[in-house]
C-alpha positions in Angstrom: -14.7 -113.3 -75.0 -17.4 -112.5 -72.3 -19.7 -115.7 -73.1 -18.3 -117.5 -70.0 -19.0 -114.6 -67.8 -22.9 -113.8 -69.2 -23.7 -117.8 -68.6 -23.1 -117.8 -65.3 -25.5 -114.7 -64.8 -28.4 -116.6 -66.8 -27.6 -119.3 -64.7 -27.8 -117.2 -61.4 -30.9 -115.5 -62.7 -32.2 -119.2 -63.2 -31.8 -119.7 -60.2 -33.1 -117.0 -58.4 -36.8 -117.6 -60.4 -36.8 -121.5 -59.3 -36.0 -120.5 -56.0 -38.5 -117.4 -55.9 -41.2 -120.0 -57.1 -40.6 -122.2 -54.9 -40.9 -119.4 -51.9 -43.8 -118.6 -53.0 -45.3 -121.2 -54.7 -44.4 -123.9 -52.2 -41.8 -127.0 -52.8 -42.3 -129.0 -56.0 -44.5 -132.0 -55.5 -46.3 -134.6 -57.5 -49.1 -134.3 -55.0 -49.9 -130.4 -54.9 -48.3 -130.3 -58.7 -51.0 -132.9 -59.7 -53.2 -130.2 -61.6 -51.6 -127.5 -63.7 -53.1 -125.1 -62.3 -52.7 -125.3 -59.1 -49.2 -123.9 -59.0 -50.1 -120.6 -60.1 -53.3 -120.6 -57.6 -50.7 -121.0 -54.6 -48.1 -118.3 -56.4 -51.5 -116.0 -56.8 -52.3 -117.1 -53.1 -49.1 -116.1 -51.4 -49.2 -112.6 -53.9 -52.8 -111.9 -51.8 -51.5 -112.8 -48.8 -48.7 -110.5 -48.6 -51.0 -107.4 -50.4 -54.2 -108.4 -48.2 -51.5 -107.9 -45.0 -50.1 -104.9 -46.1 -53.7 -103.7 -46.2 -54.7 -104.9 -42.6 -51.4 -103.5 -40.6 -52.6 -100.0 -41.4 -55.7 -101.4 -39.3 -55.2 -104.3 -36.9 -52.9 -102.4 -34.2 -54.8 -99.4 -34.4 -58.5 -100.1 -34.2 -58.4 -99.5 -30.3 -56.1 -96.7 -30.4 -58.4 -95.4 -33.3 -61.1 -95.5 -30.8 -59.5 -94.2 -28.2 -58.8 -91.1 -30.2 -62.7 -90.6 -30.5 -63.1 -90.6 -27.0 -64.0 -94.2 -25.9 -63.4 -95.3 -22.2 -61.9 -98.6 -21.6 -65.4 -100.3 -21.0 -66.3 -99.3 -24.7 -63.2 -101.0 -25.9 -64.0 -104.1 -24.3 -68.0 -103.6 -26.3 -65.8 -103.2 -29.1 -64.0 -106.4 -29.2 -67.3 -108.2 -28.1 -69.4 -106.9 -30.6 -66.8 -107.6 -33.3 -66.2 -111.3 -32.3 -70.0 -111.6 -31.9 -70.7 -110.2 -35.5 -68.0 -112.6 -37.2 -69.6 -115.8 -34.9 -72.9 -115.0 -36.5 -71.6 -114.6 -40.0 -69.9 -118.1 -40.4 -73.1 -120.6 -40.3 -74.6 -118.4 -43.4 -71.0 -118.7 -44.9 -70.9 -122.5 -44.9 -74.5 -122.4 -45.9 -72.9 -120.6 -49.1 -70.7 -122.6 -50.1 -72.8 -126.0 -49.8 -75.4 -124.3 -51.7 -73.8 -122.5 -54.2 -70.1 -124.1 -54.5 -69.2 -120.5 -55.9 -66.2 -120.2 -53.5 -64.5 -117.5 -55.1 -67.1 -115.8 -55.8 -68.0 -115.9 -52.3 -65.1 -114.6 -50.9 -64.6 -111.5 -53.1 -67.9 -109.7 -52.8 -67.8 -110.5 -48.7 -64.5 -110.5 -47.3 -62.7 -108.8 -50.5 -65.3 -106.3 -51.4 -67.7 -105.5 -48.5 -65.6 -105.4 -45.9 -62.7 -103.4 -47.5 -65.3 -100.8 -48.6 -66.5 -100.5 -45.0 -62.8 -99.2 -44.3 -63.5 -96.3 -46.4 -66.8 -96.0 -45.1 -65.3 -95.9 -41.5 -62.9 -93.7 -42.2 -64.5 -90.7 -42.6 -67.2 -91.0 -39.6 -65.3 -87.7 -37.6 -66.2 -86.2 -40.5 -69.9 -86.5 -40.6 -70.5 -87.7 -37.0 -69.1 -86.2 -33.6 -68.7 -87.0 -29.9 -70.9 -90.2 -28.3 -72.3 -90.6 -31.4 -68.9 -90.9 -33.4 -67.7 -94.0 -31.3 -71.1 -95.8 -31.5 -70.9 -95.4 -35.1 -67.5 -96.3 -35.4 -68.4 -100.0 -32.9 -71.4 -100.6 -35.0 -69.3 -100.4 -38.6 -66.3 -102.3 -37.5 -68.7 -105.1 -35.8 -70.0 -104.9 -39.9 -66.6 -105.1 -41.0 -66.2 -108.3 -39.0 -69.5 -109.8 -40.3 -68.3 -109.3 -44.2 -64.8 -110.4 -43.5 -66.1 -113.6 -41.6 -68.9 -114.5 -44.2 -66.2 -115.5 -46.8 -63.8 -117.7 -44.4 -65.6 -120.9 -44.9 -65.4 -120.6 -48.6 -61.7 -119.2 -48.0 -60.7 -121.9 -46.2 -62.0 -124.6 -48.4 -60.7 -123.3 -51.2 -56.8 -123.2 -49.6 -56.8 -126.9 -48.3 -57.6 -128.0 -52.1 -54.9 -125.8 -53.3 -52.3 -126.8 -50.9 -52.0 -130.7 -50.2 -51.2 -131.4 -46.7 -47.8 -132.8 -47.6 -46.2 -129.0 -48.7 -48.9 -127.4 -45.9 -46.4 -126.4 -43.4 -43.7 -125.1 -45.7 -46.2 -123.3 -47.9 -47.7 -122.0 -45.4 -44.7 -120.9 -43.5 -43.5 -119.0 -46.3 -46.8 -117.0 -47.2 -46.4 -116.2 -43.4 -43.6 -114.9 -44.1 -45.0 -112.7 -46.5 -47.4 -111.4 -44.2 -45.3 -110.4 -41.7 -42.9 -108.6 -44.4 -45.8 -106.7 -45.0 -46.7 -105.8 -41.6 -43.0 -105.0 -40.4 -43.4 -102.6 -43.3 -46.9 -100.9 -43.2 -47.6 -101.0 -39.2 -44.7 -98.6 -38.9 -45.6 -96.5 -41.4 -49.3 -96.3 -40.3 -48.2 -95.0 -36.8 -45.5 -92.5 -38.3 -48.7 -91.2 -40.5 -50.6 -91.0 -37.5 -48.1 -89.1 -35.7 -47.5 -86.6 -38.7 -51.4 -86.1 -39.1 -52.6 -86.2 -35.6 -55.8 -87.6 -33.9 -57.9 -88.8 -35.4 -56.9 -87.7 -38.5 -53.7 -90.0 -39.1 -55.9 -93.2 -38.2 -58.5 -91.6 -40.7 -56.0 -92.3 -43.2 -54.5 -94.9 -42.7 -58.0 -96.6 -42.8 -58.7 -95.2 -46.2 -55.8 -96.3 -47.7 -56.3 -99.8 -46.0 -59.4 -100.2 -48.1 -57.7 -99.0 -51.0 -55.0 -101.2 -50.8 -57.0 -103.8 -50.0 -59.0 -103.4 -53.3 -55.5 -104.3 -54.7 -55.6 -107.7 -53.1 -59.1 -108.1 -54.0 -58.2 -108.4 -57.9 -55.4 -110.7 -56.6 -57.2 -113.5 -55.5 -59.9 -112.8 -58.2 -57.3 -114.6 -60.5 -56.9 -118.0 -58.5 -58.1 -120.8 -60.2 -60.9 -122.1 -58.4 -62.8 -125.2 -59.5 -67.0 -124.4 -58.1 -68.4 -127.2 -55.7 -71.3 -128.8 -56.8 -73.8 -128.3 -54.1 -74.4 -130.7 -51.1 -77.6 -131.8 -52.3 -76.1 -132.8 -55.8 -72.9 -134.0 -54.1 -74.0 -136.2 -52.2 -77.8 -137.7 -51.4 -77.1 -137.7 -47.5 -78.0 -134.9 -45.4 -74.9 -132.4 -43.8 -73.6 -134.0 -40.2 -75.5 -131.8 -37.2 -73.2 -129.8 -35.0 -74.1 -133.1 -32.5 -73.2 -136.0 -34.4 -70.0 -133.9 -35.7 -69.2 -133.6 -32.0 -70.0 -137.1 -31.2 -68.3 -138.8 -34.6 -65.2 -136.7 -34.6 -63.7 -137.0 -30.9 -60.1 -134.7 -32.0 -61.5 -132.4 -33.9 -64.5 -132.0 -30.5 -61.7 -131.7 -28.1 -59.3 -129.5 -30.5 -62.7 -127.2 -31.1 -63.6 -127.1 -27.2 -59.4 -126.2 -27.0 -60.0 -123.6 -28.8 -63.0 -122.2 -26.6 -61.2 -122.0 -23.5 -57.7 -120.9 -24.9 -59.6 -118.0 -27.0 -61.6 -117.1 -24.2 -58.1 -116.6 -22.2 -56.9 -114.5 -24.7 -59.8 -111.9 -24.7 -60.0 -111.6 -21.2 -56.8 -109.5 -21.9 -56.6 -109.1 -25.9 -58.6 -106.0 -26.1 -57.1 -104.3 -22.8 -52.9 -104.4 -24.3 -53.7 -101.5 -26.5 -55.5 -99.6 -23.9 -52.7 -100.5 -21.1 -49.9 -99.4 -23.8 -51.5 -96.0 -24.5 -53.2 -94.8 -21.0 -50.6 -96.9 -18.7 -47.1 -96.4 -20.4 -47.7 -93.4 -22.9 -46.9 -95.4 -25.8 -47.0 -93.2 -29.2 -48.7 -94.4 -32.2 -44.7 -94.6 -33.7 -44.4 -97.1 -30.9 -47.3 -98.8 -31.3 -46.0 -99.2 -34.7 -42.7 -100.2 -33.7 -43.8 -102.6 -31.8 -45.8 -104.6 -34.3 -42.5 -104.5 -36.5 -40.8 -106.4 -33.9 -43.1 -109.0 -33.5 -43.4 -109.5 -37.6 -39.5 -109.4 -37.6 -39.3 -112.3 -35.3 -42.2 -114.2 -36.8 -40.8 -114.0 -39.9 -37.9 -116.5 -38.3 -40.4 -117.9 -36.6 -42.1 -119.5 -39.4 -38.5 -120.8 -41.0 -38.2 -122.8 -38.1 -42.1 -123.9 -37.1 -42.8 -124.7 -41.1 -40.5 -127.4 -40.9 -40.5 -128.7 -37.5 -44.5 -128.6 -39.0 -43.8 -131.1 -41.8 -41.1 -133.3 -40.1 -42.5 -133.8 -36.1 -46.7 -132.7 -36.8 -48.9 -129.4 -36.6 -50.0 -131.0 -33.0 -46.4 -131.6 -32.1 -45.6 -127.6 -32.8 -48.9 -127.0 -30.9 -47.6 -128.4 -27.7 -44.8 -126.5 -27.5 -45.7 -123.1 -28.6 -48.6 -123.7 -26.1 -46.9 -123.9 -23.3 -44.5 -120.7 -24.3 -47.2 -118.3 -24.8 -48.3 -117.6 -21.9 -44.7 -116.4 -20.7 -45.8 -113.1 -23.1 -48.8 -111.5 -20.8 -46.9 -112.0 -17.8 -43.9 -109.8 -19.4 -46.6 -107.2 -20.3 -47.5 -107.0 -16.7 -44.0 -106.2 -15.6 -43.0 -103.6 -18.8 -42.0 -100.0 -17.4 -42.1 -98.6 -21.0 -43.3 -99.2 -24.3 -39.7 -99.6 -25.1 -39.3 -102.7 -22.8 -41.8 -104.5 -24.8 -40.0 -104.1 -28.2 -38.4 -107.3 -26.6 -41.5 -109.0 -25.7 -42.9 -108.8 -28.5 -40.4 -110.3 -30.4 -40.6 -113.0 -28.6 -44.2 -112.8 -29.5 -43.5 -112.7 -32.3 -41.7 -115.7 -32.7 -43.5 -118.3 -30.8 -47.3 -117.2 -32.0 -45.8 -118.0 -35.6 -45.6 -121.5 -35.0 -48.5 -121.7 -33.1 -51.0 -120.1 -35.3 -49.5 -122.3 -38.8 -49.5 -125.4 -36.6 -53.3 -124.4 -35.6 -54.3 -123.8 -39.0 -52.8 -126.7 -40.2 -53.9 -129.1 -37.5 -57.9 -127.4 -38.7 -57.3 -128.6 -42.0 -56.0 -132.2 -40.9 -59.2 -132.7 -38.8 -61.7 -131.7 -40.8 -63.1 -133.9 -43.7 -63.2 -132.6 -47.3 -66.7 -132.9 -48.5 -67.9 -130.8 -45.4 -64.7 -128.6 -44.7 -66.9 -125.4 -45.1 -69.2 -126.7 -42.2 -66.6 -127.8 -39.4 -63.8 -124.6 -40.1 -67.1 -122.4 -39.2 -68.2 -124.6 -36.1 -64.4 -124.5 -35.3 -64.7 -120.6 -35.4 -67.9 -119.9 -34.1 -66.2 -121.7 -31.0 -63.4 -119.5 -31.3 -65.6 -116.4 -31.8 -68.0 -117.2 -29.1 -65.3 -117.1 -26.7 -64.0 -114.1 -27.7 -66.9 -112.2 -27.6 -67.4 -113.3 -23.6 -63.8 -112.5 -22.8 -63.9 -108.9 -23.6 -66.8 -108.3 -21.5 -65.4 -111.2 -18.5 -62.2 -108.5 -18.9 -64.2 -105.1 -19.0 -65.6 -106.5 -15.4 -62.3 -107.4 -14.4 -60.4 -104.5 -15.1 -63.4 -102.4 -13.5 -62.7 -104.1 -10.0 -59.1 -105.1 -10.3 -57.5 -102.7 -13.0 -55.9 -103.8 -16.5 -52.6 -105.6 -15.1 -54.3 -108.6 -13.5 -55.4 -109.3 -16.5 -52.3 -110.5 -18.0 -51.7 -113.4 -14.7 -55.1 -114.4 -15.7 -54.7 -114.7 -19.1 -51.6 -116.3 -18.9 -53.1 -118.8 -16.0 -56.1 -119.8 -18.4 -53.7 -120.5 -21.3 -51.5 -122.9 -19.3 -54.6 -124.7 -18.5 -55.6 -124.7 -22.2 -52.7 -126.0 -23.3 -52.4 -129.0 -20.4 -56.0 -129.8 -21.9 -54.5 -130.0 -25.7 -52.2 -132.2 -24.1 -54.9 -134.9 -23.3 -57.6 -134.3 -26.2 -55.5 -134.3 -29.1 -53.0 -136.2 -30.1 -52.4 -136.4 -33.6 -52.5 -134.6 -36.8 -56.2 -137.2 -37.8 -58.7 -138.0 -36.2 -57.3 -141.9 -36.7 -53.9 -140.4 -35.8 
């Protein structure tokens, strides 16, 4: 009597699981279904992804605040953001260095960016209680510039290991979705770490919400521990001819030269301002560590949209195609900033933030990926991000001098002037997805 009414619900529940697996697993494909295992690598992958987030929202929006809290002027924030970019610069030459010598990728990446660095979080979480005044923020620079070090040391390895387990025909999509994961996760935790923060107080709620970033963390850790990773043999059993030099790279690979010295000048626009938005919400419009929370769940809400609608324009028109556009979008966001009268203004800003830095940091990604050539992937992701890094450690202190002499809100015009310029420069250097593109 009920059999026609329980098939229908199997069917339904069917259903649900294929599509759940496809979300976040990818779309089927003979290509990235080729071996059996690689399936559940990108189901474990996404699973890290959204955990690993989760973990980083309780940090990412507050490190400056968290600072700030200890007493650090706005000169020490921009040393901050140096010394961090500086640290993960230096730590990605040694991480390529890994892999081609050990091809233990996984292994790479758990003990630095999964186990080091989260264990710093606890670590840095408790300096008030041991260490006060000067000495507290110095501390607190030196540990997170540590942090940056570990978590950098494993993105070569990292990195590698994704483009074998996602084939660039399912890259956008796939990719797109475990975005989406990530920004689920941060709409979630970022308000909850500045509603902690603001039932603790200073710097006790931060203190927290960096120890249970670590522990959390820790979660993800075990996560990715249980991808299926086939080791590399090393370079010199790979192959009997040296590693390309940073100069014949540059010379052989025009794109990927002109996408890397891109990303140089359109980083370094960024940090002239990046570190100084935090500081500008807190000191200039009074923004609460609820708000500051608040506002990161707007900008996750609308990238989570976002990366419906760039994962597929990704697949169908080209990562460099998405590139373009977002590009020339972006800067529209720091010259908002400059005109917000309160932190609830931005709420709208940063949505759409939100929504146009989700297609331009897959597109980017994927675009990495495309240029890069398999056997030596580990070596040009970390010249591409020593570029990046490099910048970013000159911006912060370009900007402390800046703000010094002209205050924060210049900043944002020019930021947003040096991106435009960035962007008219992608529009010349790179043009396709390949380098034969």
């Amino acid at each position: 009597m009920f059999r026609p009414a329980i098939r229908p619900a199997r069917e339904f529940a069917a259903e649900v699981r294929e599509q759940a697996d496809e979300f976040t697993a990818g779309p089927r494909d003979p290509d990235a279904d080729a071996q059996p295992e690689s399936r559940r690598g990108r189901r474990l992958l996404w699973w890290d992804g959204l955990v690993s987030n989760f973990s980083e929202s309780f940090v990412l929006n507050f490190t400056g605040p968290f600072a700030l809290a200890l007493g650090a002027t706005t000169g020490q924030i921009g040393w901050l953001s140096s010394l961090v970019n500086l640290a993960s610069a230096l730590a990605l030459f040694p991480g390529a260095r890994l892999v081609e010598r050990t091809g233990q990728r996984k292994r790479i990446v758990v003990w630095t960016s999964g186990g080091v660095a989260r264990l710093l979080l606890l670590v840095i979480a408790l300096v008030p209680v041991f260490i006060q005044g000067t000495a507290a923020i110095y501390a607190f620079i030196a540990l997170i510039a540590l942090r940056a070090f570990f978590g950098q040391l494993g993105f070569p390895a990292w990195s590698s290991m994704l483009a074998d387990l996602v084939p660039a025909g399912i890259r956008g999509r796939y990719f797109a979705s475990r975005n989406i994961g990530l920004a689920v996760a941060a709409l979630i935790a970022a308000p909850l770490a500045g509603w902690l923060a603001d039932q603790l107080g200073l710097p006790r709620g931060y203190q927290v919400s960096f120890f249970l970033a670590g522990l959390i963390g820790f979660g993800a850790t075990a996560i990715f521990a249980r991808i299926p990773d086939h080791p590399l043999p090393p370079v010199s059993q790979a192959t009997t001819e040296k590693p390309e030099g940073l100069r014949s790279i540059l010379r052989t690979h025009p794109r990927f030269a002109g996408f890397t010295a891109v990303a140089f000048l359109w980083n370094l626009s960024l940090m002239v301002a990046g570190p100084f938005f935090s500081v500008y919400l807190v000191k200039d419009l009074g923004a609460s560590p609820t708000q500051i929370g608040l506002l990161a769940a707007s900008f996750s809400v609308t990238n989570i949209v976002g990366q419906r609608v760039w994962g597929r324009l990704n697949d169908r028109r080209s990562a460099a195609w998405v590139m373009r556009i977002t590009g020339f979008m972006i800067p529209a966001v720091p010259l908002l900033w400059s005109i917000a009268p309160n932190p609830w203004y931005l709420l709208a800003v940063e949505a759409l933030s939100g929504f146009v830095w989700a297609g331009y940091g897959l597109s980017s990604f994927n675009l990495l990926l495309s240029l890069t050539p398999p056997a030596q992937r580990a070596r040009y992701t970390a010249i591409y991000q020593v570029s990046v890094f490099s910048s970013a450690c000159i911006g912060p202190l370009l900007g402390s001098a800046l703000a010094a002499a002209l205050g924060i809100r210049p900043l944002f015009w020019i930021s947003a002037a040096g991106r435009v310029v960035a962007s008219s420069l992608f529009l010349l250097t790179v043009r396709g997805d390949r380098e034969s593109a």
